[in-house]
C-alpha positions in Angstrom: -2.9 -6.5 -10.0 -6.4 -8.0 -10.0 -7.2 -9.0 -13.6 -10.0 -6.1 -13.7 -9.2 -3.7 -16.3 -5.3 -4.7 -17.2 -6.2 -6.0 -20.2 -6.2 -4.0 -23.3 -6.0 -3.6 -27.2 -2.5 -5.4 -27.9 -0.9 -1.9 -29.7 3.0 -0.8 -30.7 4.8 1.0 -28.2 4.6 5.1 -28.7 7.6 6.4 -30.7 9.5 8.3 -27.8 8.6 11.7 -26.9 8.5 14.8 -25.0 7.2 15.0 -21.5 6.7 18.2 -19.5 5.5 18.9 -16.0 4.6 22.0 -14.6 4.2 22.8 -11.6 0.9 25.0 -10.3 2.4 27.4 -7.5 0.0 29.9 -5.9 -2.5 27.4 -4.9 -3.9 29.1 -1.6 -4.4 26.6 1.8 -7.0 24.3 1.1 -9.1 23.5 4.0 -12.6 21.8 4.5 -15.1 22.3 2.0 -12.2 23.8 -0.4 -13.4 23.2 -4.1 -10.7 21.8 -5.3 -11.2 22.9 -9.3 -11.4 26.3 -7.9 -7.7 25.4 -6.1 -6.7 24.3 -9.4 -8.0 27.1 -11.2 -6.3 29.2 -9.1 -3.3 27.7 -9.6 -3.6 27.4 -13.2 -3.8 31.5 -12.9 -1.3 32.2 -10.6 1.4 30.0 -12.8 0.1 31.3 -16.0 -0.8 28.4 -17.3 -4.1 27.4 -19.8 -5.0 23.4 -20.0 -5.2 22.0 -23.2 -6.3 18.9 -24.7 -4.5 16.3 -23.4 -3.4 17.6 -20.3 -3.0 15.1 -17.4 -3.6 17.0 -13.9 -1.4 14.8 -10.9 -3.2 16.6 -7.6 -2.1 15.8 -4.3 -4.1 13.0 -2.3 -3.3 15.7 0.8 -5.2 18.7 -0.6 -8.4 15.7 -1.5 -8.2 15.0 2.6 -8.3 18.8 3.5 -11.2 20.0 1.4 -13.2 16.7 2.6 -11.9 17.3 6.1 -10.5 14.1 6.5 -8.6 14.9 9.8 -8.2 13.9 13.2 -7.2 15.2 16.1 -3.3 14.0 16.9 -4.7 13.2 20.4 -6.0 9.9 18.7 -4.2 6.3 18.8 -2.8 6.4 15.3 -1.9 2.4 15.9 -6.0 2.1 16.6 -6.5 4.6 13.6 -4.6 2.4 11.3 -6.3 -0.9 12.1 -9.5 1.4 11.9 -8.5 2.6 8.1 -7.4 -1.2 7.0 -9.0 -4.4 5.6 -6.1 -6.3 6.4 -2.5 -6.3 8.0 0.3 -7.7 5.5 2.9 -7.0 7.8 3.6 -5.9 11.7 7.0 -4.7 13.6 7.6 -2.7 16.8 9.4 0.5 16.8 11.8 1.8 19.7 9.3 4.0 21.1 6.8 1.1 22.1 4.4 1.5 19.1 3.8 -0.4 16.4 4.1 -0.1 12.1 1.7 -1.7 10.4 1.9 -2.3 6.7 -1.6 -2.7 5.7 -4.8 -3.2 3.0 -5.7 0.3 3.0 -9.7 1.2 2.9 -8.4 3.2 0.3 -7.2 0.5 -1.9 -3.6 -0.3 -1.7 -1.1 -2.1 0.7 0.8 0.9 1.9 2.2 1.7 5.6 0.2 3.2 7.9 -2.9 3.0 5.7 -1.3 6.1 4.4 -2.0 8.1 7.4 0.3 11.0 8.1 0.8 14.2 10.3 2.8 16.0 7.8 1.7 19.1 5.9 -1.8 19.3 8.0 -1.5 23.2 7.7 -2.1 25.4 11.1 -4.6 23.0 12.2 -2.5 19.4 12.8 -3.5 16.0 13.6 -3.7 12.9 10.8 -4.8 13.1 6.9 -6.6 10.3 6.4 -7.0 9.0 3.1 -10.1 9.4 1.1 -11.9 6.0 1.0 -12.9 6.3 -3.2 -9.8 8.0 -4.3 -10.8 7.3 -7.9 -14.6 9.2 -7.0 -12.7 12.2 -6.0 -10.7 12.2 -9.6 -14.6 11.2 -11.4 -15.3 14.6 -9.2 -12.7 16.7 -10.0 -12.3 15.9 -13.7 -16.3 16.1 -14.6 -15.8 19.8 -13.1 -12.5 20.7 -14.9 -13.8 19.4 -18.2 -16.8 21.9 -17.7 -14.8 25.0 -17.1 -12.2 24.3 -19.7 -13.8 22.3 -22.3 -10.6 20.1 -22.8 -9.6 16.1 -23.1 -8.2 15.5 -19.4 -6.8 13.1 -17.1 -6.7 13.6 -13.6 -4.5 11.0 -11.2 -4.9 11.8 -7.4 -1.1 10.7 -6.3 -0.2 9.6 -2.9 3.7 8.7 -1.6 4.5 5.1 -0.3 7.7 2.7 -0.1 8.3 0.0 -2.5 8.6 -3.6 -1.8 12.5 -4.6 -2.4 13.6 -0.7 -3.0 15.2 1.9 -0.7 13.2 4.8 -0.2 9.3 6.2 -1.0 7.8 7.9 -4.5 4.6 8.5 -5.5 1.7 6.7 -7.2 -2.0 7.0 -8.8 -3.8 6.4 -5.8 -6.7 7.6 -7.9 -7.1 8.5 -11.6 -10.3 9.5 -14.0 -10.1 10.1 -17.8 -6.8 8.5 -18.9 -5.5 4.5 -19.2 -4.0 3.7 -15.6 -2.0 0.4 -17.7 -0.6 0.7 -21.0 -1.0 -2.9 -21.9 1.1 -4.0 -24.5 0.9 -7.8 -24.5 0.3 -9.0 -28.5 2.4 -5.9 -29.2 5.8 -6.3 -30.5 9.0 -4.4 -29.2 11.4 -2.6 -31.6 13.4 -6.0 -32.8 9.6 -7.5 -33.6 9.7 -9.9 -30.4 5.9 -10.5 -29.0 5.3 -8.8 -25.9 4.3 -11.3 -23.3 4.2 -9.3 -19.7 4.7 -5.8 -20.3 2.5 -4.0 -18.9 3.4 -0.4 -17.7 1.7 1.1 -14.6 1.4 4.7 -16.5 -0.9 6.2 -14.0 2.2 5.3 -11.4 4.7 6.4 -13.4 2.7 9.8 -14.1 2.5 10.2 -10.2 6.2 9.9 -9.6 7.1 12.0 -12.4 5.0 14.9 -10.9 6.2 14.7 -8.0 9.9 15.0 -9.2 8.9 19.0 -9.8 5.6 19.1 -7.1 8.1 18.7 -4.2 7.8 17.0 -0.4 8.1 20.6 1.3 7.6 23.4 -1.3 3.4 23.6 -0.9 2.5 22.5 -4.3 0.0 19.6 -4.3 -0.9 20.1 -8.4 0.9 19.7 -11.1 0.5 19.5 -15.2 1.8 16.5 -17.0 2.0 17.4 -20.5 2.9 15.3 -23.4 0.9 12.0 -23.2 -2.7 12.6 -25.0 -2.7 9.2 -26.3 -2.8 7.9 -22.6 -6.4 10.3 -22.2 -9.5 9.3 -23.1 -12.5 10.6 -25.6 -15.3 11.6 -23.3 -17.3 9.0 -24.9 -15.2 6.2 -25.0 -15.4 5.7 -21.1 -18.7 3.6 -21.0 -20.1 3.6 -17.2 -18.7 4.1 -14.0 -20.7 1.4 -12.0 -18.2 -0.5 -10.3 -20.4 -3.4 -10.5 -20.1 -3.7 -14.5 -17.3 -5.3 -16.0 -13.9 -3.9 -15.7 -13.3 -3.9 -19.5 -16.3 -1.5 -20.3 -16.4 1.0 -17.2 -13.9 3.5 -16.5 -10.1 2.6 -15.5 -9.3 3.4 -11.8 -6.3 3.7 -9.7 -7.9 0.9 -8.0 -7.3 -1.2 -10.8 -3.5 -1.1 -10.4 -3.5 -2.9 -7.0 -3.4 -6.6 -6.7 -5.5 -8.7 -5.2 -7.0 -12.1 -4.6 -4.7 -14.9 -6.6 -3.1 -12.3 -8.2 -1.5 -11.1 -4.9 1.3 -13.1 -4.3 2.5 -11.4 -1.2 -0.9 -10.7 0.6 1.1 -11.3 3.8 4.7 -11.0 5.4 7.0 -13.6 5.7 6.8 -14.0 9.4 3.1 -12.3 9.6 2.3 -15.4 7.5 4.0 -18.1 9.9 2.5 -16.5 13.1 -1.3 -16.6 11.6 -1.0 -20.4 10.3 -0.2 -20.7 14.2 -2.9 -18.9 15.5 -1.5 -15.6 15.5 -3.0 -13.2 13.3 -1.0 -9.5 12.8 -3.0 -6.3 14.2 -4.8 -8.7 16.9 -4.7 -8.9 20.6 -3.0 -12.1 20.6 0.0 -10.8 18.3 0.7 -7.8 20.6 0.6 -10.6 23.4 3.3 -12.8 22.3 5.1 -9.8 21.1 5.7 -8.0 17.5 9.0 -8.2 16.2 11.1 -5.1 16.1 11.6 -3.4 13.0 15.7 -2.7 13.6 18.3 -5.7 13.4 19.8 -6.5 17.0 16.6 -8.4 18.3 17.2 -10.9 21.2 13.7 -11.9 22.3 13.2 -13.9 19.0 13.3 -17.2 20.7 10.9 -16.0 23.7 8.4 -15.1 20.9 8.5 -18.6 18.6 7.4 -20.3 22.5 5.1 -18.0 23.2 3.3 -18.4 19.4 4.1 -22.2 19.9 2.1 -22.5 23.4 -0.8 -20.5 22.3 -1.9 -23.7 20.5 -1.6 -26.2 23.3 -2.9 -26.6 26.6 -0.9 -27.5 29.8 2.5 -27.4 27.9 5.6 -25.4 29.6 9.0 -24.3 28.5 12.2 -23.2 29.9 13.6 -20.8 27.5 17.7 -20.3 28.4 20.6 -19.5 26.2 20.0 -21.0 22.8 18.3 -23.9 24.5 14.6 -24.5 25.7 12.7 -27.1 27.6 9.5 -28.3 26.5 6.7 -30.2 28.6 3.6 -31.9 28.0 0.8 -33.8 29.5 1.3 -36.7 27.3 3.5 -37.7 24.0 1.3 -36.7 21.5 1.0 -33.0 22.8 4.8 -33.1 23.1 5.0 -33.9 19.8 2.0 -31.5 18.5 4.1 -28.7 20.9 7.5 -29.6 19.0 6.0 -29.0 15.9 4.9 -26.0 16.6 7.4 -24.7 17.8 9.8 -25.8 15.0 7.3 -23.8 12.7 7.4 -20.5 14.9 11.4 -20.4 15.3 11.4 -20.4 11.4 9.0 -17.3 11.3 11.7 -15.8 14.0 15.1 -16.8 11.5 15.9 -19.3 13.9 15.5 -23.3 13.4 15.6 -26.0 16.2 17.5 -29.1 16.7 15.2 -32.1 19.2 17.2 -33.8 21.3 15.5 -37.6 21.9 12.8 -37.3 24.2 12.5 -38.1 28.0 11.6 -41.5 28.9 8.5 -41.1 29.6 8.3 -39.4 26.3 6.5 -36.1 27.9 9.7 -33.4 28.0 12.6 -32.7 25.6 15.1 -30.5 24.4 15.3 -28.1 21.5 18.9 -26.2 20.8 17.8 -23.2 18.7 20.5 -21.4 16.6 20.4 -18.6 13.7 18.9 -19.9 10.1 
């Protein structure tokens, strides 16, 4: 988490309470140029429901792509579209059916897969939802409107559905959010026993997301939902100062942006391998990675070792290598290349799980021996 708007009043955790979330059914098909607080509106009719103060609305980042007809035709590379969508690649492995999954810095905001690109739930039309670029200007959008109509405190989190580093599985999160505290920062606090509070922080625009999602659904057609139950988390209309993201993150406006790491605060700005192969030269999402090969993303791969040479080589000129059976061969013009190439190579076979034992050199010090077995 960047250290942008984390930081906070030091405050007593809220006494429990009660949380509700509603679902809005009878939201019709949203396509482009949909007003999305009419969508919400409608829904708000259709499940008989009337916002009040407090109220945090959780709409779908899907329906926010429709009405700004953020689509594209399926005919298009999706591997080109992701790079296209990114400001980085974290992470890179090839899938069975030749392509390639990227786990990226979405334009967006966060590191998700696929710089949250997806063919699912496109309505009659098809192709690929891309995500809007200023989630958190879509909420600014949407919550100025609803505020108008309704005359109500609100929050509004834009949620979007990604896998977790570590964890099993996908759930949602605040891509974007307007009117409410994205963190509840509780460092200064104490907990119930009257211990300071050093780290906890809770993501409760995230936790919002997820919970909304638990009665929106995957496959049941409804992208908005009411979270009800958590006013203290919304804000005054005047206690928001400006939205200028060039101002200081403690007086403007909290945004889903705020919740994703970056710069030293990212301590896993880059795979494990992805970060062995681009100290060698071989950065993920470029030409030269797809040359030497991507690793694949299921266990049973055998062309580890063939990759960690072909990494190795790109960094020295006129070297060879026999790759057999657990064993490879290296050549160079002279000692010192040898010994730059063996090097190397012991770096890339680490990126690959593997590790390499040199046998002594030739006698002319310009070939030698490596016997590569499983880390």
């Amino acid at each position: 988490m960047s250290d942008a708007g984390t930081q906070g009043t030091p405050r007593t955790p809220d006494a429990p309470g009660t949380v509700t979330v509603v679902p809005l059914t009878g939201i019709p098909e949203v396509t482009e140029g949909t007003d999305l607080a009419d969508a919400v509106d409608a829904g708000l009719r259709a499940s008989d429901v009337t916002l009040v103060d407090g109220d945090v609305l959780v709409v779908s980042s899907k329906v926010a792509s429709k009405s700004l007809g953020l689509v594209v035709d399926d005919a298009v590379d999706k591997d080109a579209l992701v790079l296209r969508e990114s400001s980085a690649v974290v992470a890179e492995r090839a899938t069975a059916d030749g392509r390639v999954t990227r786990v990226v810095r979405a334009t967006a905001g966060p590191v998700m897969a696929a710089a949250g690109i997806d063919g699912s739930n496109t309505g009659a039309r098809g192709g690929w939802l891309l995500l809007p670029h200023d989630p958190d200007a879509v909420c600014e959008r949407l919550h100025a409107e609803l505020v108008r109509r309704h005359g109500v405190r609100l929050g509004v989190v834009l949620s979007d559905t990604s896998a977790r580093p570590w964890r099993v599985g996908h759930s949602d999160f605040a891509l974007g959010a307007h009117g409410l505290h994205v963190v509840d920062d509780l460092r200064g606090g104490v907990d119930a026993d009257g211990r300071p509070l050093a780290v906890t922080t809770r993501a409760v625009a995230d936790e919002i997301a997820s919970a909304a999602d638990l009665a929106k659904g995957k496959a049941s057609a409804v992208p908005v939902a009411v979270v009800r139950g958590l006013a203290t988390l919304v804000l005054e209309d005047d206690a928001t100062g400006t939205t200028d993201t060039g101002t200081d993150a403690a007086t403007r406006h909290p945004r889903g942006r705020d919740l994703v790491r970056t710069g030293p605060y990212d301590w896993f700005g880059m795979g494990r391998a992805e970060s062995v192969r681009t100290a060698l030269g071989v950065a993920p999402g470029s030409a030269a990675s797809l040359e030497v090969g991507v690793a694949p993303a299921e266990p049973g791969d055998d062309g580890a070792l063939s990759r960690a040479v072909r990494v190795a080589m790109r960094g020295c000129d006129e070297v060879t290598a026999d790759v057999g059976a657990g064993q490879v061969t290296l050549g160079a013009p002279s000692p010192y290349e040898l010994g730059r190439f063996v090097a190397r190579l012991e770096v890339a076979l680490w990126g690959e799980w593997l590790e390499g034992e040199v046998s002594a050199p030739s006698a002319d010090g310009v070939s030698v021996g490596v016997t590569v077995s499983r880390r």
